[in-house]
C-alpha positions in Angstrom: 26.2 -36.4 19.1 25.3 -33.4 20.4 22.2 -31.6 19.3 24.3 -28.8 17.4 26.6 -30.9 15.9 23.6 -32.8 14.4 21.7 -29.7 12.8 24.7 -27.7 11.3 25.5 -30.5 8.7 21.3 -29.9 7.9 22.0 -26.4 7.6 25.7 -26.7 5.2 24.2 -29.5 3.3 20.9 -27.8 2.3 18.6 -31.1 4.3 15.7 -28.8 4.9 13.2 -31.0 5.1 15.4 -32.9 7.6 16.2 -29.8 9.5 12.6 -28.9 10.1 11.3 -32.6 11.1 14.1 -32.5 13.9 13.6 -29.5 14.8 9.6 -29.7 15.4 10.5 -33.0 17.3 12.7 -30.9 20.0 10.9 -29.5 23.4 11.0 -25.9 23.7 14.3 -25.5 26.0 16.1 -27.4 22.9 15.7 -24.6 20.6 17.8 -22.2 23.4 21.0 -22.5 21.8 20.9 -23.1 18.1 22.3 -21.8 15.4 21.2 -18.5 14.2 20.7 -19.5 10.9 18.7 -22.7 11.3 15.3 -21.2 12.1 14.3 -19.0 9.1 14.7 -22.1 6.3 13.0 -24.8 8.5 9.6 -22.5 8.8 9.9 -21.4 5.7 9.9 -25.5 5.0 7.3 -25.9 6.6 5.2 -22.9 5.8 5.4 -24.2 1.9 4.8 -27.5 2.5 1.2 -26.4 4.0 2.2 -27.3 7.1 1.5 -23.9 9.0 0.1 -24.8 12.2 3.0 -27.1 12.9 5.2 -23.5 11.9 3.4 -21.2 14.2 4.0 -24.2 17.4 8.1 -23.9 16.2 8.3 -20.4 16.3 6.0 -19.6 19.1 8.4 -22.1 20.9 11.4 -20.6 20.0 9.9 -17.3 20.4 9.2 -18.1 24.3 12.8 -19.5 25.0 14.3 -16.1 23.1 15.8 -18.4 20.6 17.3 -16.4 17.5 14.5 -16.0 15.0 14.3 -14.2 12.1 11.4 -11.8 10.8 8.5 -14.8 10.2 7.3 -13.1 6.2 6.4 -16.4 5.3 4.5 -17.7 8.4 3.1 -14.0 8.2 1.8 -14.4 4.6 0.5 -18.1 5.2 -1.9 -16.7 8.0 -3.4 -13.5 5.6 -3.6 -16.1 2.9 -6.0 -17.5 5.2 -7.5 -14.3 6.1 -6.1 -14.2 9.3 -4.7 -11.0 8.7 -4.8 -9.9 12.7 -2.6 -12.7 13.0 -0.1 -12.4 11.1 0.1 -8.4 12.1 0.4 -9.3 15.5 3.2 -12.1 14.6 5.1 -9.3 12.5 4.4 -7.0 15.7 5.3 -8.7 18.1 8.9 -10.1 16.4 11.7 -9.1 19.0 9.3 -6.7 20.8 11.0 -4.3 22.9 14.7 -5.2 21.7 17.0 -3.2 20.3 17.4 -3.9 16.1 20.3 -3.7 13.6 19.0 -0.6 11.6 18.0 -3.0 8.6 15.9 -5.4 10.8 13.8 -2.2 11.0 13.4 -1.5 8.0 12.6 -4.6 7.0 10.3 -5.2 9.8 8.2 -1.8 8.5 8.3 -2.5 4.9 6.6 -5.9 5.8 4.0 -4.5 8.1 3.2 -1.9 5.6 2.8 -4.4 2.8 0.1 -6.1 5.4 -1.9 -3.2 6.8 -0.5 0.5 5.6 1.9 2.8 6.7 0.3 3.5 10.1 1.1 -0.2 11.4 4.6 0.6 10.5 5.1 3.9 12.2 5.6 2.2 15.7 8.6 0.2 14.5 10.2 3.2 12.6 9.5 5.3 15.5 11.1 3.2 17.7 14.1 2.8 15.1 14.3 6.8 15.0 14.4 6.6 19.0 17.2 4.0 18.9 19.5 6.0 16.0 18.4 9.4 16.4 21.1 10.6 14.3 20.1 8.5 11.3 18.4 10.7 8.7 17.3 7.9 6.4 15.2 6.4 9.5 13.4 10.6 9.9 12.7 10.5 6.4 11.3 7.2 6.2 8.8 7.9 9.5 7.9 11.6 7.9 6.8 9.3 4.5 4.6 7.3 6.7 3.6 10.2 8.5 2.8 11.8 5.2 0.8 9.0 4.2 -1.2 8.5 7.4 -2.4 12.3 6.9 -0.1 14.1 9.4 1.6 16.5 7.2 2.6 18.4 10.0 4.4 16.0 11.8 6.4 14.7 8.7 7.2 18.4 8.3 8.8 18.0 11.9 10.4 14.7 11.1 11.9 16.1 7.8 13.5 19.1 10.0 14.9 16.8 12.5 16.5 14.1 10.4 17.6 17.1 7.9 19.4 18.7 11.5 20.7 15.3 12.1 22.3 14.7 8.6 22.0 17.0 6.2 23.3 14.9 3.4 19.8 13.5 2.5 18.6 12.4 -0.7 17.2 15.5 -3.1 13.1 14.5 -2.9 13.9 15.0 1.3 14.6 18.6 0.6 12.1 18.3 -1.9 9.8 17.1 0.2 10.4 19.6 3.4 9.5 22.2 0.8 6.6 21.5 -0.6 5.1 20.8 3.0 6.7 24.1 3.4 4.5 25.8 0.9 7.5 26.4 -1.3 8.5 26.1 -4.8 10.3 22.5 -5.4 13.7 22.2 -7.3 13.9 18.9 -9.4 16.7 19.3 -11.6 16.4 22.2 -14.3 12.6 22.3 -13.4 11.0 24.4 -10.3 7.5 23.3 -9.5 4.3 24.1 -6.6 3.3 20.8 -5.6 0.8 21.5 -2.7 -0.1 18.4 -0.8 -3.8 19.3 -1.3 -4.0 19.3 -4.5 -1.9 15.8 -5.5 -2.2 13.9 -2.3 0.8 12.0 -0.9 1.5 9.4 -3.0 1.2 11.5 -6.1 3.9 14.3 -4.9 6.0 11.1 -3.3 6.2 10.2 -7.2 7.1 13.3 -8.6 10.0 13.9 -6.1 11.1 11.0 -6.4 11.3 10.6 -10.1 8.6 7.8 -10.6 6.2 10.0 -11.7 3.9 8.2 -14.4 7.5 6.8 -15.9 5.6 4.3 -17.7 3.5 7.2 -20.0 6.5 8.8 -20.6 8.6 6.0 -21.5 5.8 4.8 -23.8 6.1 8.4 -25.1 9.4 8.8 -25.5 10.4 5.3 -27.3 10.8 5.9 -30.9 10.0 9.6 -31.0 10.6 11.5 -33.9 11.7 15.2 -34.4 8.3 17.3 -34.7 6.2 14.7 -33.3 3.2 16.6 -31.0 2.2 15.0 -28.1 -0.3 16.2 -25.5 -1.1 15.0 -21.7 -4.8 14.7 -21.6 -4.0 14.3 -17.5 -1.7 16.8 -16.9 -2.1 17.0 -13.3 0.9 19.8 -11.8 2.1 19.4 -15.4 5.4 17.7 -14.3 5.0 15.0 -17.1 4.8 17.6 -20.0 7.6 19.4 -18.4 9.7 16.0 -18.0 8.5 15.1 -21.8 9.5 19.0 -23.4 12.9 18.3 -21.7 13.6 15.5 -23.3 12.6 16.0 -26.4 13.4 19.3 -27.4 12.2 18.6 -31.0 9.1 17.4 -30.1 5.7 19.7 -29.2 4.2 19.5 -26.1 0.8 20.5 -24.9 -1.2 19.8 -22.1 -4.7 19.8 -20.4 -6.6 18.8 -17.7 -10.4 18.4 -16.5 -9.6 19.1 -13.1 -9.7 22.7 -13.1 -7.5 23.0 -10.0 -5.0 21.2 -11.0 -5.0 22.9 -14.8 -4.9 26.3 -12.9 -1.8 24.5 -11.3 -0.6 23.0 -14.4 -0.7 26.8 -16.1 1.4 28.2 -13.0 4.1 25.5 -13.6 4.4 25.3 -17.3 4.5 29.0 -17.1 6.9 29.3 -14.6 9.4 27.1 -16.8 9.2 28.1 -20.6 6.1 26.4 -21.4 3.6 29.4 -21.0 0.6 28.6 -23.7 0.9 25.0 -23.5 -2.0 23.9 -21.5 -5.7 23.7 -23.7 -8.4 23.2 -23.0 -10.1 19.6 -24.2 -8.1 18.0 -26.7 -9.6 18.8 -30.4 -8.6 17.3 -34.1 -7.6 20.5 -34.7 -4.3 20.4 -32.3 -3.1 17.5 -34.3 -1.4 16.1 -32.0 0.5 12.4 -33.1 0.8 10.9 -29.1 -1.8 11.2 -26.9 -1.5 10.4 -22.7 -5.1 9.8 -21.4 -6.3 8.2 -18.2 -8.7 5.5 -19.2 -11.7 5.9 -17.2 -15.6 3.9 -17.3 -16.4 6.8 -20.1 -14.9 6.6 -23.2 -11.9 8.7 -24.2 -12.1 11.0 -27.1 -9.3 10.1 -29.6 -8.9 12.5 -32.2 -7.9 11.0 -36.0 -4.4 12.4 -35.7 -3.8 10.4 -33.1 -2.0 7.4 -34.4 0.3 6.4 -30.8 -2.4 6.1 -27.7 -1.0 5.9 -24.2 -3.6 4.6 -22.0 -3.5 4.5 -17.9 -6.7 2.9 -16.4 -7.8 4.5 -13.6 -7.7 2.8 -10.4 -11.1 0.0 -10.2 -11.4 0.6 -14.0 -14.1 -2.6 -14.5 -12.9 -5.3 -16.9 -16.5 -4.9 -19.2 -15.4 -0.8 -19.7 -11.7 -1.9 -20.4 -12.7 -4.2 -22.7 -15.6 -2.4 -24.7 -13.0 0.5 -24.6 -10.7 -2.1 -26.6 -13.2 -3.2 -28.9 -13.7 0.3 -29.9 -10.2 1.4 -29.8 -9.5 -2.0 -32.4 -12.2 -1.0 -34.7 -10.9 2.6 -35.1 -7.8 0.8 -36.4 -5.5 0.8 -33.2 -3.6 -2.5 -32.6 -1.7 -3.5 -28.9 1.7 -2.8 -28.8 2.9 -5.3 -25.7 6.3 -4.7 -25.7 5.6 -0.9 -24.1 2.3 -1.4 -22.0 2.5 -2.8 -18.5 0.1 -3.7 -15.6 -0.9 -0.1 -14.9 -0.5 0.6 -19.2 -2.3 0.4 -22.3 -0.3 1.1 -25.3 -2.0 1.4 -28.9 -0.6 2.7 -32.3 -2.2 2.6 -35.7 -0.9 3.7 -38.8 -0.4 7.1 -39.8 
């Protein structure tokens, strides 16, 4: 029988384990002419049965005989899950080197060498996907986010321009995007904002233009809100969220402040700027009554004043787990129970009773 008459039944019938024993058993000019589809589930076989080593000698094999191999995740994650984290870059690297892709074997080539190392071990691959489709501008605006994120603003801006020359029919946070690198006001929806890069940093403005902006506080906020309820961001940042929240929910109050005196200069200039002029305090006081209260939650404990009877908590990024939980402890005592159906990994949510 010949060889590929014998591994497509393997493949139809789901014989995995089969396919991958014969398969290892095969000398490297074997593996020349097999089905596309064979590779990819025998080393993922093999990969989850701990058998790595014996993966890396299949693909390496296949890999030097041009055989048709898919992109090697899981061969890529066994080898950082033994640290060997310049391996398995150099294994992602190196997967059809120098070949032209299908436009989504770049991106998914990127995506998984910026889940390893960061955006700049990506930029090679989504250059080189921008130099084979130069009139993509999904492929510009992904390489101006890395760009972005690498800390050459200037060359996203370029990127941006190009891909927005290219094809203009680009998704609203690209225009978005070109102008606040621009220095310009940013449309989002009914809302005009300043979002200078300096100020937020990349992966806060990405957010905002892109509608993920702290969606978890302000779903937390939003669920069960009643007409008249006062809620106040005690991280307002550019003031996007209290914006976002005063839109919609017209009957509630909103106010806003910030310790970052910056960013609360900013957050003045952008409430202002749409209809929410005298909105932004200073630090938060029982006096302001406020019902819901946004807070990050940082090593020092956050002042909660007695009005407050919904908390929405986001830890700050290396919060320890002894400040978390004293913070709990406290936050319990002063009558505040979890609610788990609205927090998250990157959430606290606590009410008590009015």
């Amino acid at each position: 029988m010949a060889l590929h008459d014998h591994v497509v039944p393997l493949i139809v019938e789901g014989r995995t384990a089969e396919l991958a024993e014969a398969l290892i058993d095969l000398p490297g000019y074997a593996l020349t002419n097999l089905p596309a589809g064979c590779m990819g589930p025998a080393l993922d076989w093999l990969v989850e049965a701990g058998r790595l080593d014996e993966a890396l000698v299949l693909y390496h094999s296949a890999h030097a005989v041009q055989a048709a191999l898919p992109l090697p995740l899981s061969l890529a994650e066994g080898l950082a899950a033994r640290g060997l984290d310049d391996q398995a870059l150099d294994l992602l690297k190196g997967w059809r080197e120098g070949a032209r892709k299908r436009p989504g074997e770049y991106l998914t080539q990127a995506d998984a060498l910026e889940r390893l190392a960061g955006p700049g071990a990506a930029l090679p691959v989504m250059a080189a996907a921008a130099r084979a489709f130069p009139q993509s501008g999904a492929f510009a605006s992904h390489n101006a986010r890395l760009l972005l994120e690498t800390g050459d603003a200037a060359a996203a801006l370029a990127e941006l321009d190009r891909g927005l020359e290219a094809d203009p029919i680009q998704p609203p946070w690209v225009r978005g995007l070109r102008a606040a690198l621009s220095g310009a006001p940013v449309t989002l929806g009914m809302l005009t904002l300043e979002l200078p890069l300096d100020l937020l940093g990349p992966g806060p403005l990405l957010e905002i233009l892109r509608g993920q902006h702290r969606a978890g506080a302000r779903a937390a906020a939003l669920a069960g809100l009643a007409d008249g309820a006062a809620i106040h961001d005690a991280a307002a940042g550019p003031g996007a969220l209290a914006l976002m929240l005063a839109a919609a929910a017209p009957g509630a109050t909103v106010s806003a402040s910030d310790p970052d005196a910056p960013l609360a200069a900013l957050a003045i200039r952008n409430l202002a700027a749409n209809g929410l002029a005298g909105a932004l305090t200073g630090a938060l006081t029982e006096g302001q009554g406020a019902s819901i209260l946004i807070t990050r939650l940082t090593e020092a404990a956050p002042e909660i004043p007695a009005s407050v009877i919904r908390l929405i908590l986001e830890p700050a990024p290396g919060l320890s787990a002894p400040a978390l939980t004293a913070h709990l402890t406290a936050l319990f005592a002063a009558g505040f129970t979890l609610d788990l159906a609205a927090g998250g990994a990157d959430l606290v949510v606590l009410s008590r009773p009015a």
